[in-house]
TORBAPA-641814 format. One record per residue: residue number from 1; residue in three letters; x, y, z of N, C-alpha, C in turn. Coordinates in steps of 0.2 Angstrom, whole numbers, plus 5000, padded with zeros to 4 digits. Layout:
BEGIN
- vexdren/bapa/nX/nY/nZ/caX/caY/caZ/cX/cY/cZ
- NUM/ala/X/Y/Z/X/Y/Z/X/Y/Z
...
***
This chain:
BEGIN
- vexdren/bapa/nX/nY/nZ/caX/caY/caZ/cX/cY/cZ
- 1/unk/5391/5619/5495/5389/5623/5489/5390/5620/5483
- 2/unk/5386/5619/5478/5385/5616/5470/5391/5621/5466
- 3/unk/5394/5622/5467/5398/5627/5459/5399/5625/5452
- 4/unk/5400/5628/5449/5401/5627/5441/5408/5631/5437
- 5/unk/5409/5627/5435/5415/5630/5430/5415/5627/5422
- 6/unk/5414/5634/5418/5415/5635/5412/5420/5634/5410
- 7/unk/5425/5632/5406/5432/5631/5406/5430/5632/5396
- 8/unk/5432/5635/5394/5433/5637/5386/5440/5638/5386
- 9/unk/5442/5630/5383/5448/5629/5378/5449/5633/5371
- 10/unk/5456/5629/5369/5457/5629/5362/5454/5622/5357
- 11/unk/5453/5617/5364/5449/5611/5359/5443/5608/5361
- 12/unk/5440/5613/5370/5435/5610/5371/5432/5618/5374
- 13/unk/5424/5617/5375/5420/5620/5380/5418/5615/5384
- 14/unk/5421/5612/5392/5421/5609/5397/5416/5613/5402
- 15/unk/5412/5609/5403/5407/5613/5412/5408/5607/5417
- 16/unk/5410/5610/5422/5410/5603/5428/5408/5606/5432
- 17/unk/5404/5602/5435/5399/5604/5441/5402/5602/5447
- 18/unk/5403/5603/5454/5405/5598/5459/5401/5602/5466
- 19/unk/5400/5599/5469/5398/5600/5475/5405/5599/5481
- 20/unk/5405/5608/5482/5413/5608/5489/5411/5613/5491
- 21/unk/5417/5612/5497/5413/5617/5503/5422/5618/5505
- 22/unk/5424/5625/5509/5430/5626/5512/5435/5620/5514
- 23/unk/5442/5617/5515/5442/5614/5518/5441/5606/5516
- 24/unk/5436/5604/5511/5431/5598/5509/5434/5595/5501
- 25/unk/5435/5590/5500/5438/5588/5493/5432/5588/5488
- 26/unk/5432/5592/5483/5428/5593/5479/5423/5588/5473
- 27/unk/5418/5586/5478/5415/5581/5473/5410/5581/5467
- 28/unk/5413/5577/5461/5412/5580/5453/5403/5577/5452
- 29/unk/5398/5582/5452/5391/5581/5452/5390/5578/5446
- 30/unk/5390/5582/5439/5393/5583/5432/5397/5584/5429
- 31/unk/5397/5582/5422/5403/5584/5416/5402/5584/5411
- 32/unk/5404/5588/5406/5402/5588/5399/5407/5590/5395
- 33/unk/5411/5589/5390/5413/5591/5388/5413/5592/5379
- 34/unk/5410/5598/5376/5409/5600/5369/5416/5603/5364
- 35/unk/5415/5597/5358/5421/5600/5355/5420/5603/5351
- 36/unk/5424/5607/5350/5424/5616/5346/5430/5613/5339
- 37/unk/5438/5614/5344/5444/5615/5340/5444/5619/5337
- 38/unk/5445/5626/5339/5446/5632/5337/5451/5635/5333
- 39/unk/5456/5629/5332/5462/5633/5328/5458/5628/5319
- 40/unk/5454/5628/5319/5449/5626/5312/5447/5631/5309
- 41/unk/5447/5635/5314/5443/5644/5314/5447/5650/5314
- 42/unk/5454/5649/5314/5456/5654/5313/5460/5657/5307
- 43/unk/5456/5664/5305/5456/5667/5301/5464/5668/5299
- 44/unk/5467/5672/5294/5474/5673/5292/5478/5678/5298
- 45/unk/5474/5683/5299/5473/5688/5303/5473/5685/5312
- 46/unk/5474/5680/5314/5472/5679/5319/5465/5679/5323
- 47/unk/5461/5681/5318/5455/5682/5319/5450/5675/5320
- 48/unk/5445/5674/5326/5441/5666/5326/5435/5669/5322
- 49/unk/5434/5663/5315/5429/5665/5309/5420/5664/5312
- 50/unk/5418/5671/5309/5410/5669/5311/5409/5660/5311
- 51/unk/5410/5655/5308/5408/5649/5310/5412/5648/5317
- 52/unk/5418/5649/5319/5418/5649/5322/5416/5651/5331
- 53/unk/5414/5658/5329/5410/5659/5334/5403/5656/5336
- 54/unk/5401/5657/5331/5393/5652/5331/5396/5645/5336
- 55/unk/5401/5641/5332/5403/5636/5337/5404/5637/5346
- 56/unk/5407/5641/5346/5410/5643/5353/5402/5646/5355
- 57/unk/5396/5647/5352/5390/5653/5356/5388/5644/5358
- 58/unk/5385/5642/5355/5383/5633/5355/5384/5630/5362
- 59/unk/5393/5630/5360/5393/5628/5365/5393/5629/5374
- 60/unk/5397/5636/5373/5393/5639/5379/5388/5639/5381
- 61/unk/5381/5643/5377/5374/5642/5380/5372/5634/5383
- 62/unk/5376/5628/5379/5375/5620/5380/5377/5621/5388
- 63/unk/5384/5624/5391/5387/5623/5396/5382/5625/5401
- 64/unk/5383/5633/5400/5376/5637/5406/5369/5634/5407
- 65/unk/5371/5628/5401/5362/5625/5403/5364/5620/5408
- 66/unk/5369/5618/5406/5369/5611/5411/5370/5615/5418
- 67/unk/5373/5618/5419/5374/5622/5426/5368/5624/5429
- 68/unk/5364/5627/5424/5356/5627/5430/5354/5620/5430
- 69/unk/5353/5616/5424/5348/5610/5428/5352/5605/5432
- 70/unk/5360/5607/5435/5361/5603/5439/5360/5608/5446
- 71/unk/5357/5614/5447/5357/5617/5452/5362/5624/5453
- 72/unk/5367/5624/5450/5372/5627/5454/5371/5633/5458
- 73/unk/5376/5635/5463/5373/5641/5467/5377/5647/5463
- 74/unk/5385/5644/5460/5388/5649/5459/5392/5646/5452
- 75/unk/5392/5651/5447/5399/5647/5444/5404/5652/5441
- 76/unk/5406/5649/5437/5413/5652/5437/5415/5650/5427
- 77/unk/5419/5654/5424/5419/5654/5418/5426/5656/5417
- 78/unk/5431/5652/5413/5436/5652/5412/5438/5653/5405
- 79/unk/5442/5657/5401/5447/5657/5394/5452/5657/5394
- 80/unk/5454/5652/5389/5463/5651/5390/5465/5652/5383
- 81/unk/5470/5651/5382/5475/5652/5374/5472/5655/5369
- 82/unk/5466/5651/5366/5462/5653/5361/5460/5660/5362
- 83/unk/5454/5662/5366/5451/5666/5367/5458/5675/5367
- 84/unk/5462/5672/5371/5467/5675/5374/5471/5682/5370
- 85/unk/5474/5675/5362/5477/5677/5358/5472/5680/5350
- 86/unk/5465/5678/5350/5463/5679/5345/5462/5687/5344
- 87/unk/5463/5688/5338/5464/5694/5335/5455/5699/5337
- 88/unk/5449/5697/5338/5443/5698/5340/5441/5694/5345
- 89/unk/5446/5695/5350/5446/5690/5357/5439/5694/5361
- 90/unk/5441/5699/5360/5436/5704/5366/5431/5704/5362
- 91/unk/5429/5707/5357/5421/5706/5354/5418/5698/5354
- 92/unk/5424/5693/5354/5419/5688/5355/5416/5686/5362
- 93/unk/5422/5690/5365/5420/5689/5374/5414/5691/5377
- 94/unk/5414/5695/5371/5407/5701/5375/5400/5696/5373
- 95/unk/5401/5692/5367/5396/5687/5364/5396/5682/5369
- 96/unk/5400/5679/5370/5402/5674/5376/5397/5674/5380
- 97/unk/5400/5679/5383/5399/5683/5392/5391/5683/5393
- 98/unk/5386/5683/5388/5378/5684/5387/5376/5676/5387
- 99/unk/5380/5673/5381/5376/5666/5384/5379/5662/5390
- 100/unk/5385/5662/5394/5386/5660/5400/5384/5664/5406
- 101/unk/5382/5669/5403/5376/5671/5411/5379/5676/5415
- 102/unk/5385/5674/5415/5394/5676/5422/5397/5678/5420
- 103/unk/5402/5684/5420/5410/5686/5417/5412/5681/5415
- 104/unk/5418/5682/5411/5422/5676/5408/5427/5679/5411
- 105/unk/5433/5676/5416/5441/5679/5416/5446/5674/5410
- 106/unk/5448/5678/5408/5452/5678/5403/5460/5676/5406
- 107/unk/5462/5669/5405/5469/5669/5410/5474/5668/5408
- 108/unk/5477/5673/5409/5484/5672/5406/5488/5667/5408
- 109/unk/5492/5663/5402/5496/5658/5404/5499/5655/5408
- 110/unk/5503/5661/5413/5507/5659/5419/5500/5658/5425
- 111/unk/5494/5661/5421/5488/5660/5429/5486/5652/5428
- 112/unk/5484/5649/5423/5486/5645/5422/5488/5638/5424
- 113/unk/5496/5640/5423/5501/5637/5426/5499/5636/5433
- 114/unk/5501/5643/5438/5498/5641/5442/5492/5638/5446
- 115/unk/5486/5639/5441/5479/5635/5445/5479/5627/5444
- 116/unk/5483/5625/5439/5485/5621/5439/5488/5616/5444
- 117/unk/5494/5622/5444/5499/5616/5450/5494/5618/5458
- 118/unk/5491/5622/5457/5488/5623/5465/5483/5615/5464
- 119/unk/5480/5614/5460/5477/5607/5461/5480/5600/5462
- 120/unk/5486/5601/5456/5491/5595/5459/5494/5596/5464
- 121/unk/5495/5599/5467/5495/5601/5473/5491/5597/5479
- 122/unk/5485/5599/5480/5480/5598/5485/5480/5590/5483
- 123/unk/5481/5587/5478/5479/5582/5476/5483/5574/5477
- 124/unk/5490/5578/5479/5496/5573/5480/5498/5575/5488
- 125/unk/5497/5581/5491/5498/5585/5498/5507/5586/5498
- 126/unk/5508/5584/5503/5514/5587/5506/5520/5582/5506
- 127/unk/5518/5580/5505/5523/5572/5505/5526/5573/5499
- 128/unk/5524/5574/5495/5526/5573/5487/5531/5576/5485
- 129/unk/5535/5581/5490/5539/5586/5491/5540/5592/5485
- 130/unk/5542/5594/5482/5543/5600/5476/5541/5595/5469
- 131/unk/5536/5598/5466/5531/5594/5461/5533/5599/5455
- 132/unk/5536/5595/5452/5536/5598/5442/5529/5595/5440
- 133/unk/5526/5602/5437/5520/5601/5434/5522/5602/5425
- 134/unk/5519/5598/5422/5519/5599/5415/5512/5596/5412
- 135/unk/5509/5602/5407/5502/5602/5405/5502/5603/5399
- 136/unk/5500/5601/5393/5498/5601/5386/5491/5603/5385
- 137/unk/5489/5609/5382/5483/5611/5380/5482/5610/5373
- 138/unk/5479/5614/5369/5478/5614/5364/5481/5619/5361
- 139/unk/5483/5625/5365/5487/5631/5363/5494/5632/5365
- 140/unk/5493/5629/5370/5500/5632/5375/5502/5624/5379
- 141/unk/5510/5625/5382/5513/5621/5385/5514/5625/5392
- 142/unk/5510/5622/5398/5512/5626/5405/5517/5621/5407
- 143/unk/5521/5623/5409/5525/5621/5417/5527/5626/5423
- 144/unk/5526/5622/5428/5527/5625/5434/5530/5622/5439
- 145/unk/5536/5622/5445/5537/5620/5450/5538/5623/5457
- 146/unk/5539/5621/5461/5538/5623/5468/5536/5618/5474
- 147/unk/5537/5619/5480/5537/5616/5486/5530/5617/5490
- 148/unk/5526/5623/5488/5521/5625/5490/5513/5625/5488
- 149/unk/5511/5628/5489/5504/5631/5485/5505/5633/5477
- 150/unk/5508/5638/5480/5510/5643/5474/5517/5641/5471
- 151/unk/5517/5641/5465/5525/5638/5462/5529/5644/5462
- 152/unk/5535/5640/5463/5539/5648/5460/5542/5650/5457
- 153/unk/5540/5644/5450/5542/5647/5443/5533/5641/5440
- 154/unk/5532/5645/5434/5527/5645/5432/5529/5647/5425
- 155/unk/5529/5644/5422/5528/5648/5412/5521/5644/5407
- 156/unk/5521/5649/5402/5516/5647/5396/5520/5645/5390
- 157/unk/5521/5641/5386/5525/5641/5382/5520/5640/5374
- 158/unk/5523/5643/5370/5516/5643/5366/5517/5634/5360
- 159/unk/5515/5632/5364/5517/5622/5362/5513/5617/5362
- 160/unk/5506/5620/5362/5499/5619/5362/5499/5612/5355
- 161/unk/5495/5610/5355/5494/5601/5352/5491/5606/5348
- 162/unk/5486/5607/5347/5480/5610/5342/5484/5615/5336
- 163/unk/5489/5620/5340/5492/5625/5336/5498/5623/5334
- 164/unk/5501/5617/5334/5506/5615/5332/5505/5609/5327
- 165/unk/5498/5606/5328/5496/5603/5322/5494/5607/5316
- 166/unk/5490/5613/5318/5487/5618/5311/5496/5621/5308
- 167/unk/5500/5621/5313/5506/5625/5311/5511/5620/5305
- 168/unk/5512/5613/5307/5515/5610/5304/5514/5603/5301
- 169/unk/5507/5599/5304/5506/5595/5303/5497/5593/5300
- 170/unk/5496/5599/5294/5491/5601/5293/5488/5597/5287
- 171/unk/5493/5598/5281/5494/5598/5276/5490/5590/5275
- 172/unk/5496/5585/5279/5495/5580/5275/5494/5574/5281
- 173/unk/5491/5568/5281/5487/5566/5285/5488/5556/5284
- 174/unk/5493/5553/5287/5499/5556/5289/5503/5559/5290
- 175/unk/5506/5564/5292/5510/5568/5289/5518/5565/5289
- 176/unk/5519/5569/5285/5526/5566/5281/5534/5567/5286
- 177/unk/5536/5563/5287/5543/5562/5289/5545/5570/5291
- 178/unk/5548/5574/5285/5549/5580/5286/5546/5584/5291
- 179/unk/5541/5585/5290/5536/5589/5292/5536/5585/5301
- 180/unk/5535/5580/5303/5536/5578/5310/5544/5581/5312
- 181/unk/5548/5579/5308/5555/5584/5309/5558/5589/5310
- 182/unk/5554/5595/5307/5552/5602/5308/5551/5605/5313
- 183/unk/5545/5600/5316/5540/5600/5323/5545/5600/5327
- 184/unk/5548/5595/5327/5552/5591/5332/5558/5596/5335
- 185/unk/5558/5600/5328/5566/5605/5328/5563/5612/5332
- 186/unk/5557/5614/5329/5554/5619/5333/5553/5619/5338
- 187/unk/5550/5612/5343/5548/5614/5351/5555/5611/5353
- 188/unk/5560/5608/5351/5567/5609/5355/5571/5615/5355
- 189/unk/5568/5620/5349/5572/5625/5350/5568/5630/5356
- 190/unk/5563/5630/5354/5558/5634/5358/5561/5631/5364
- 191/unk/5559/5627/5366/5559/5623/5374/5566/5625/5377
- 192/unk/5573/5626/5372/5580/5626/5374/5579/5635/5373
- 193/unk/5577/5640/5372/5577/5645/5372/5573/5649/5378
- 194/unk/5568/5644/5383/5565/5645/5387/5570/5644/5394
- 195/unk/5572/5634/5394/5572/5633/5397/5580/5635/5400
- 196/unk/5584/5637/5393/5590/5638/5394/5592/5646/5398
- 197/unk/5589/5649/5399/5587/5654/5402/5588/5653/5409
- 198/unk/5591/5650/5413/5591/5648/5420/5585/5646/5424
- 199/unk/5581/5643/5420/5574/5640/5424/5575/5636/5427
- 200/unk/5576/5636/5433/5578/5629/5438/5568/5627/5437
- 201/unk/5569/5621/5434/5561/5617/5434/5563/5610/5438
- 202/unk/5565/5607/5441/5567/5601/5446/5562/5601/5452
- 203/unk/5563/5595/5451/5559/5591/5459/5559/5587/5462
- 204/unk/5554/5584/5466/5555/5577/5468/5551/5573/5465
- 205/unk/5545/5576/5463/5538/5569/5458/5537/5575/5456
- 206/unk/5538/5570/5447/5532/5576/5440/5528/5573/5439
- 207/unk/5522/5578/5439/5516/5575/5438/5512/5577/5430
- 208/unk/5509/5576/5427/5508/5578/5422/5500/5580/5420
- 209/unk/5495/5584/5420/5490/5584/5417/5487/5586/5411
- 210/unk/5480/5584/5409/5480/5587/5402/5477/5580/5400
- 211/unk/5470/5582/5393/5469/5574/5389/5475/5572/5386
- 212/unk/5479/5576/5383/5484/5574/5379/5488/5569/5386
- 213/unk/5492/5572/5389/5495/5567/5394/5489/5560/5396
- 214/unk/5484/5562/5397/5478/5553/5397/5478/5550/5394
- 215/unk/5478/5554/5386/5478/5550/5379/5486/5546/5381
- 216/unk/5491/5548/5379/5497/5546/5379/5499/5539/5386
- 217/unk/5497/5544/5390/5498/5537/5396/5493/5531/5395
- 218/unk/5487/5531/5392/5484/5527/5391/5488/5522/5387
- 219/unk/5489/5525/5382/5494/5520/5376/5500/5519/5378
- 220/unk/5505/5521/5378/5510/5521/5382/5513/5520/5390
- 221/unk/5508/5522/5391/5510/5519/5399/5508/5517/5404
- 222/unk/5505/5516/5412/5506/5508/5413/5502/5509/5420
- 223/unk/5495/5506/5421/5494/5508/5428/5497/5508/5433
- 224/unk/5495/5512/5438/5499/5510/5446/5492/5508/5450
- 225/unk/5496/5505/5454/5490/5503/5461/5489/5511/5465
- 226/unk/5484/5510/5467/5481/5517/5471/5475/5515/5478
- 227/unk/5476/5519/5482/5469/5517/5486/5462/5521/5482
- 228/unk/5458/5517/5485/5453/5522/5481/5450/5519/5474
- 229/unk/5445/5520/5472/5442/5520/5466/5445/5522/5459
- 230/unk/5445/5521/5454/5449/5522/5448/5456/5522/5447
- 231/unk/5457/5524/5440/5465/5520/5438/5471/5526/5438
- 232/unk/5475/5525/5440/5479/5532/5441/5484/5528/5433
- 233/unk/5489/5532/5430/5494/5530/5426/5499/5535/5428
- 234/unk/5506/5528/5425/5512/5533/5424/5514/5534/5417
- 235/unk/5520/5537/5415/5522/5536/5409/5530/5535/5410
- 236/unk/5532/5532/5407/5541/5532/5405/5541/5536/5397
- 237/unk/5547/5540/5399/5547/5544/5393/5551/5538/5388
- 238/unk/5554/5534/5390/5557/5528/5385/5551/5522/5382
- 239/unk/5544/5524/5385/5539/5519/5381/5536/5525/5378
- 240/unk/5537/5532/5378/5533/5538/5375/5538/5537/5368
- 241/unk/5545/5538/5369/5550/5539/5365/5547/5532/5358
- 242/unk/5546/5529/5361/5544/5523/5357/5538/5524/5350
- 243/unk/5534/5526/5357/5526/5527/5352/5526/5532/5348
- 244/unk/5530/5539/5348/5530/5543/5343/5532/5544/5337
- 245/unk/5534/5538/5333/5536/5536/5326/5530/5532/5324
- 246/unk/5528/5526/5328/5521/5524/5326/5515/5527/5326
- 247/unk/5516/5535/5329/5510/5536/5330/5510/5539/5324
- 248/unk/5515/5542/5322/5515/5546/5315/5513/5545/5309
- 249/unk/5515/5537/5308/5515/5535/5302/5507/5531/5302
- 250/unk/5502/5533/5306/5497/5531/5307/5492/5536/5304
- 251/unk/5488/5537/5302/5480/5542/5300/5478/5542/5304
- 252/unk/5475/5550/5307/5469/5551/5312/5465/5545/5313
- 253/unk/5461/5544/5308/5458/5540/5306/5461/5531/5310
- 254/unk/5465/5529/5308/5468/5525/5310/5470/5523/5318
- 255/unk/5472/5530/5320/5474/5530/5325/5468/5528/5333
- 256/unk/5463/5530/5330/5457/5530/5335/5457/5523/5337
- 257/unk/5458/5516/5333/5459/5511/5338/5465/5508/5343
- 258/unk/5468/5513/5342/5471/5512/5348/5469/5514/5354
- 259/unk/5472/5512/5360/5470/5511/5368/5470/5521/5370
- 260/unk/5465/5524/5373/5466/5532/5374/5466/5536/5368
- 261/unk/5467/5535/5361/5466/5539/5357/5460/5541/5355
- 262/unk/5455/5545/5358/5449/5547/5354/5449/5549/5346
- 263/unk/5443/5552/5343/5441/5553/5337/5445/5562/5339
- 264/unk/5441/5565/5344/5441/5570/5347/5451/5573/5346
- 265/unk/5455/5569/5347/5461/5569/5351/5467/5568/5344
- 266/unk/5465/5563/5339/5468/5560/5335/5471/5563/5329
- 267/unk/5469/5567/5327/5474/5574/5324/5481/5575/5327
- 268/unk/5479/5577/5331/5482/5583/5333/5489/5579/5340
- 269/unk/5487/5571/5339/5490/5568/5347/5497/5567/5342
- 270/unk/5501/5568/5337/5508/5567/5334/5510/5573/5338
- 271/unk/5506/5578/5338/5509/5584/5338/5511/5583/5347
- 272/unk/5506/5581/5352/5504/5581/5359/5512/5577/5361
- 273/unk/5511/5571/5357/5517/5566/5360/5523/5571/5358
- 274/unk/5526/5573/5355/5533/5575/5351/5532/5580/5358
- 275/unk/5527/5586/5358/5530/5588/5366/5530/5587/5372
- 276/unk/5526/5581/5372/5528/5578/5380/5536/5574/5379
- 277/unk/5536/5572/5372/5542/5568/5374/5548/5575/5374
- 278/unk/5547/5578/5372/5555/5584/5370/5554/5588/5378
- 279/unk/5548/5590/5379/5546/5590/5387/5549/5592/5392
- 280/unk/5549/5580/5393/5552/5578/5398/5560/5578/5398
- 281/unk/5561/5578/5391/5569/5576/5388/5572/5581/5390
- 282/unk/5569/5590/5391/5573/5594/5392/5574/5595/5399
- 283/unk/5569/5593/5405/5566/5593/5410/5571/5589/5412
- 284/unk/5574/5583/5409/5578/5577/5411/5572/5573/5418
- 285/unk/5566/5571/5415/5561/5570/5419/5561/5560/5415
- 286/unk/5561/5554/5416/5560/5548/5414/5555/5547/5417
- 287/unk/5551/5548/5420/5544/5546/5423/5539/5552/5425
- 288/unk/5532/5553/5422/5526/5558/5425/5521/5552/5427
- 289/unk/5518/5554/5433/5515/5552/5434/5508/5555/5431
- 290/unk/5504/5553/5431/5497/5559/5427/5490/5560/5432
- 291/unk/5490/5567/5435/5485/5567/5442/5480/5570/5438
- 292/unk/5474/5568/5442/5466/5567/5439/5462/5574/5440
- 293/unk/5468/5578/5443/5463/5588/5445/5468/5591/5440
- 294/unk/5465/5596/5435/5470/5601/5432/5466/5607/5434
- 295/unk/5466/5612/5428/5464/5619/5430/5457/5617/5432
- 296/unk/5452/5617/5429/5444/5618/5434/5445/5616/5439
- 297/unk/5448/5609/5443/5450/5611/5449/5454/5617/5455
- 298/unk/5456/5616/5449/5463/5624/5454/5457/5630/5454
- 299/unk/5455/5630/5450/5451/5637/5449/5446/5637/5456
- 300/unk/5442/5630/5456/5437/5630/5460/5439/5630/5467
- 301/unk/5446/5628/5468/5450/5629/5476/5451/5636/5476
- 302/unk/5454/5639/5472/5455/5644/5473/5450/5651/5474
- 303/unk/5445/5647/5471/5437/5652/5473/5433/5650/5481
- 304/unk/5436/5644/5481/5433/5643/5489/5437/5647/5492
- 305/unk/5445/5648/5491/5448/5653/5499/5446/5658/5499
- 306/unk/5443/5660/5491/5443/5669/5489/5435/5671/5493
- 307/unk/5432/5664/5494/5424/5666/5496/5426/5670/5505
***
């Protein structure tokens, strides 16, 4: 069976096509990926600005096209953070929902979390013993861990690259010392007011997904040998620790020649790095490994059992 997943982020509208069947590893047809960046758009109110729906209508109709001319039989249409929390979330969903053709589900953070770790999951199998998952989106910070399919802790933490940039690192480009500081003081407090809570997040291999985690392991950290086609990466939180002072004192602009920094990414990756590094630090994690299925995967496994 051809399927299709819609995935509308906070920094992209994603469509991946793959070809899977029950049982079968799912092989990626097509991809495309359209940047929005939705926290550009949002109003005082919480509200996403008519430009920025027009953006968000663009892109979507762009997605549902590429899904018919790759065939699909079925697809599937995901929203996370952005869509979630916007103050005219539902009227814009209703705009959505017309040019994607499909319902949209609307997922809440901890669903998430777990369609996520169900991907890392299938992806690593059984051997990997109890997997800490940590995800950096655009809106939110998931983590999740567990032995199984299903984790049996799961959180959203709202620590997203995109909403942490427009929060504190908006202004000024470098941003200033300070303002890196503030950040840094905010998701450690956040993270210590989560984590402090008795959230047993431990395991045996953390794996990490998300472009932010690709961008960062790219620059900062190091291939490993794999069977198979393409390059897997790990990261050390003591080569991440490193990169986050130069990344800051660098310009969006600037920073694009660096190794995994896109144009797309470049804003917003001071903000990505500070909470992978505060992260891992809390998690007491010195190594993620970064695995190649995150949610559109998870999503699309968990629609084949439901078939």
């Amino acid at each position: 069976m051809r399927l299709g997943v819609i995935d509308i982020g906070s920094n992209t509208v994603h469509t991946l096509v793959l070809d899977a069947a029950h049982g079968a590893r799912p092989v990626p047809a097509a991809s495309e990926s359209i940047e929005v960046r939705l926290m550009r758009y949002l109003e005082p109110d919480g509200s996403i600005s008519d430009e920025g729906v027009s953006a968000l209508e663009a892109a979507v109709t762009r997605a549902a096209a590429i899904g018919r001319e790759q065939g699909t039989e079925q697809a599937l249409a995901l929203a996370t953070s952005a869509l979630r929390e916007a103050a005219n979330g539902p009227a814009v969903l209703a705009v959505l929902e017309e040019r994607a053709g499909v319902p949209i589900h609307v997922l809440a953070g901890v669903d998430e979390a777990r369609l996520t770790f169900l991907a890392a999951r299938r992806w690593y199998g059984w051997g990997a013993g109890r997997l800490v998952l940590l995800d950096i989106g655009g809106g939110s910070l998931e983590l999740a861990a567990g032995s199984d399919e299903e984790p049996d802790i799961a959180l959203s933490i709202p620590l997203g690259a995109g909403r942490l940039t427009r929060q504190f690192l908006w202004e000024e480009d470098p941003p200033s010392p300070q303002d890196v500081a503030l950040l840094r003081e905010h998701v450690r407090h956040t993270l210590g007011g989560v984590l402090g809570s008795g959230q047993a997040l431990t395991g045996d291999h953390a794996v990490a997904t998300s472009k932010t985690f690709r961008s960062l392991a790219r620059l900062a950290g190091m291939p490993r040998e794999v069977l198979g086609a393409g390059q897997r990466y790990r990261m050390r939180r003591a080569h991440l620790e490193d990169w986050v002072p130069r990344l800051a004192k660098l310009s969006s602009t600037d920073r694009t020649v660096l190794p995994g920094i896109g144009s797309r990414r470049s804003r917003q990756i001071v903000a990505g790095a500070v909470v992978a590094e505060e992260a891992m630090r809390a998690l007491k994690i010195d190594e993620v490994e970064i695995c190649p299925w995150a949610l559109r995967e998870g999503a699309i496994l968990r629609h084949l059992e439901q078939l």
